[in-house]
Backbone bond lengths (Angstrom), bond angles and torsions (degrees), N, CA, C in turn:
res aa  C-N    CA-C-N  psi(-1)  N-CA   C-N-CA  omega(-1)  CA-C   N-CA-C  phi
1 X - - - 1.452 - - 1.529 107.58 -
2 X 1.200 122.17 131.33 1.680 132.63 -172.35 1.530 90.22 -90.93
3 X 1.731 111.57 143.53 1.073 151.42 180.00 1.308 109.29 -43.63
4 X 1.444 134.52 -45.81 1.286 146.75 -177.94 1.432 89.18 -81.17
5 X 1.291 154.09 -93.46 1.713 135.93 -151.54 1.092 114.13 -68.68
6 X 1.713 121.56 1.63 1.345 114.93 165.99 1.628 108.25 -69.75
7 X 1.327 87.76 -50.16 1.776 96.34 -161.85 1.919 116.33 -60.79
8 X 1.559 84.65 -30.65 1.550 92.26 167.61 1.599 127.82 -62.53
9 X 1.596 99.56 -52.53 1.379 91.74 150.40 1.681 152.03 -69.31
10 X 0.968 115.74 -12.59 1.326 127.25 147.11 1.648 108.93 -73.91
11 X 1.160 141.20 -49.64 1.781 125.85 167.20 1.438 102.62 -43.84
12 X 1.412 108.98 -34.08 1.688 103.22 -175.90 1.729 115.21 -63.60
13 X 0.959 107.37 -59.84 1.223 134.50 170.36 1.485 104.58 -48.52
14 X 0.253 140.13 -83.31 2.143 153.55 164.71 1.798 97.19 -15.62
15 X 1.279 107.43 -52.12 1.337 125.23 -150.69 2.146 86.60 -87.72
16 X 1.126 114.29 -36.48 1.324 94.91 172.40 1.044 137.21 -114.92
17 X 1.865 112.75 5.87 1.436 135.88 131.33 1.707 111.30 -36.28
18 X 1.043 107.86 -24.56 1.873 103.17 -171.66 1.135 104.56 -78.07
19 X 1.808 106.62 -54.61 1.194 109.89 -167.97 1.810 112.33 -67.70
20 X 1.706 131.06 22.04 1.513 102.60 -152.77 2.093 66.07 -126.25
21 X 1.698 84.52 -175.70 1.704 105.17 172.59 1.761 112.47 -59.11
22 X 1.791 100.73 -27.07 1.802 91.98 -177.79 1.728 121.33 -36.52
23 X 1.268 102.84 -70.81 1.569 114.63 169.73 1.193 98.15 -15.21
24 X 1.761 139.33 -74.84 1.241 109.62 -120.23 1.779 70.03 -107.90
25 X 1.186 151.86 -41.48 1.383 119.38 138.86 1.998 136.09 37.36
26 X 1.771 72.28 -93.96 1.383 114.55 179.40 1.724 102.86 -35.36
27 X 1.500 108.78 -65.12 1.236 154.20 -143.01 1.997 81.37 -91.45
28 X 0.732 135.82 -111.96 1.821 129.50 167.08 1.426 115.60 -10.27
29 X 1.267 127.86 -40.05 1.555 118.58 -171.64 1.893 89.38 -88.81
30 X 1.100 126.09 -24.93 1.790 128.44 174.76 1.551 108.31 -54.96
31 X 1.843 92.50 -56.33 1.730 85.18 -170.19 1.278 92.28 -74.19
32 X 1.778 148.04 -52.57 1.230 134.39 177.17 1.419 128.57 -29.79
33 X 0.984 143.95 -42.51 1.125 166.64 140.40 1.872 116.31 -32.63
34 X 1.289 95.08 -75.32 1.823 93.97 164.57 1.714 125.31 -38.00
35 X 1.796 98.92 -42.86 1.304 87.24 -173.55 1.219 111.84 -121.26
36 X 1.716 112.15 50.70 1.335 124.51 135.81 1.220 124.40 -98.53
37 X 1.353 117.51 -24.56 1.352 126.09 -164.63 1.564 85.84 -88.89
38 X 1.410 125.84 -46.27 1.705 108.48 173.89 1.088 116.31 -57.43
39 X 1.170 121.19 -33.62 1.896 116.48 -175.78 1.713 117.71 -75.94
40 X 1.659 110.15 -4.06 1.104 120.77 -178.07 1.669 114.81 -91.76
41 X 1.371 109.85 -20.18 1.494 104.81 165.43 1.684 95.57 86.52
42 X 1.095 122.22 30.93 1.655 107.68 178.44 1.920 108.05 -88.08
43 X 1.137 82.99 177.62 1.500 90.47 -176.01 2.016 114.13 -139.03
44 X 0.850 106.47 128.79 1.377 105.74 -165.43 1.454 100.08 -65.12
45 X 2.055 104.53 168.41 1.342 121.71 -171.26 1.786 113.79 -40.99
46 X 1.695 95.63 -55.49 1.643 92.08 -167.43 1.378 109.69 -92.00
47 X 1.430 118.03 20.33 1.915 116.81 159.04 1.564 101.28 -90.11
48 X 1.826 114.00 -35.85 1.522 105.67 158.83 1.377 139.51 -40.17
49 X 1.550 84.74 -49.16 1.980 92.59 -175.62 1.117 105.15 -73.67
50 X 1.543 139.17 -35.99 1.488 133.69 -156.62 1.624 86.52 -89.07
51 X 1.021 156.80 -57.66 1.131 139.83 151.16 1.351 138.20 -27.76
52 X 1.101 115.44 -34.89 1.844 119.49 137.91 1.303 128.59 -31.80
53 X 1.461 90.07 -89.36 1.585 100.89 174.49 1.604 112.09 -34.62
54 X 2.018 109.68 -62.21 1.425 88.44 -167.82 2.072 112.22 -66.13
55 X 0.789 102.07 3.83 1.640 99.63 177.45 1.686 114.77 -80.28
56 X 1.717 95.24 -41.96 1.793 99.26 169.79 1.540 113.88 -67.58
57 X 1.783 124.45 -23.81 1.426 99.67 -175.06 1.521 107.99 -101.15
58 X 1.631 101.58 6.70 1.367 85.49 149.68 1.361 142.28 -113.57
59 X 1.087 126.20 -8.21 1.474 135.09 127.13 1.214 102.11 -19.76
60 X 1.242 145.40 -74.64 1.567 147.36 -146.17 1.850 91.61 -75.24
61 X 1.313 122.04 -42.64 1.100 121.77 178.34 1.627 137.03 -61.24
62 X 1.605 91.90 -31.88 1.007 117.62 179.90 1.562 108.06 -83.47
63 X 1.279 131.05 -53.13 1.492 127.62 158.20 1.929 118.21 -44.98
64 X 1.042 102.49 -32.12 1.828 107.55 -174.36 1.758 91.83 -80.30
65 X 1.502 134.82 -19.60 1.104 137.80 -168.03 1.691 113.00 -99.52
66 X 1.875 102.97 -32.06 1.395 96.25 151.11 1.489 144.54 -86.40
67 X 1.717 100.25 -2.66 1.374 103.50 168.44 1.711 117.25 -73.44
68 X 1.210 88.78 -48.28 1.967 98.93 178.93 1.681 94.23 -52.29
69 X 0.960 141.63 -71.78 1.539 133.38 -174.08 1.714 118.78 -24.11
70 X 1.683 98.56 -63.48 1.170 122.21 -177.65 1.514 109.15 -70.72
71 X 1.179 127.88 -19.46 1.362 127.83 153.18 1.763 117.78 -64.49
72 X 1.550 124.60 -68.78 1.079 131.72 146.81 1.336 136.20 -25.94
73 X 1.395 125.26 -21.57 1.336 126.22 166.50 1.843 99.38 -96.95
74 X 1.150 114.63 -12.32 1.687 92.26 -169.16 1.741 95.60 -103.96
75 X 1.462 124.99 -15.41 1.080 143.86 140.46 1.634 100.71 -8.62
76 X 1.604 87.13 -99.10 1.535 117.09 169.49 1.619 126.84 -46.60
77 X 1.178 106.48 -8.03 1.497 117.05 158.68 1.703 117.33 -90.99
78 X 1.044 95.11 -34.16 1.685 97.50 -172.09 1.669 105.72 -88.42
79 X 1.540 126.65 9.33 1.085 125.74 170.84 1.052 128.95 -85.78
């Protein structure tokens, strides 16, 4: 099928998709959809990652915070 009667048929198609109930469909399952995903409390990709990260440097912080202890108590043992 050549490029030009494709496209026509899809304008066709397009063109009497407008005219049917899909659209307003279309248009109801959008807002349906929106305000589940708002009522779900999600949080997009890069509020994920920055919430990552700060979770890995503190993990990392939190281990560098139990070594100093465990140093300091055997410190304090050997005194």
């Amino acid at each position: 099928m050549n490029k030009p009667a494709f496209e026509e048929l899809f304008n066709k198609i397009n063109n009497l998709l407008k005219n049917t109930p899909a659209v307003d469909v279309e248009k109801n399952l959008r807002a349906l959809l929106s305000s589940t995903f708002s009522r779900l409390d999600l949080v997009t990709r890069e509020e994920f990652d920055v919430q990552r990260e700060v979770l890995v440097r503190s993990r990392e912080k939190i281990t560098q915070l139990e070594a100093r202890i465990s140093e300091l108590e055997r410190a304090q043992r050997a005194n």
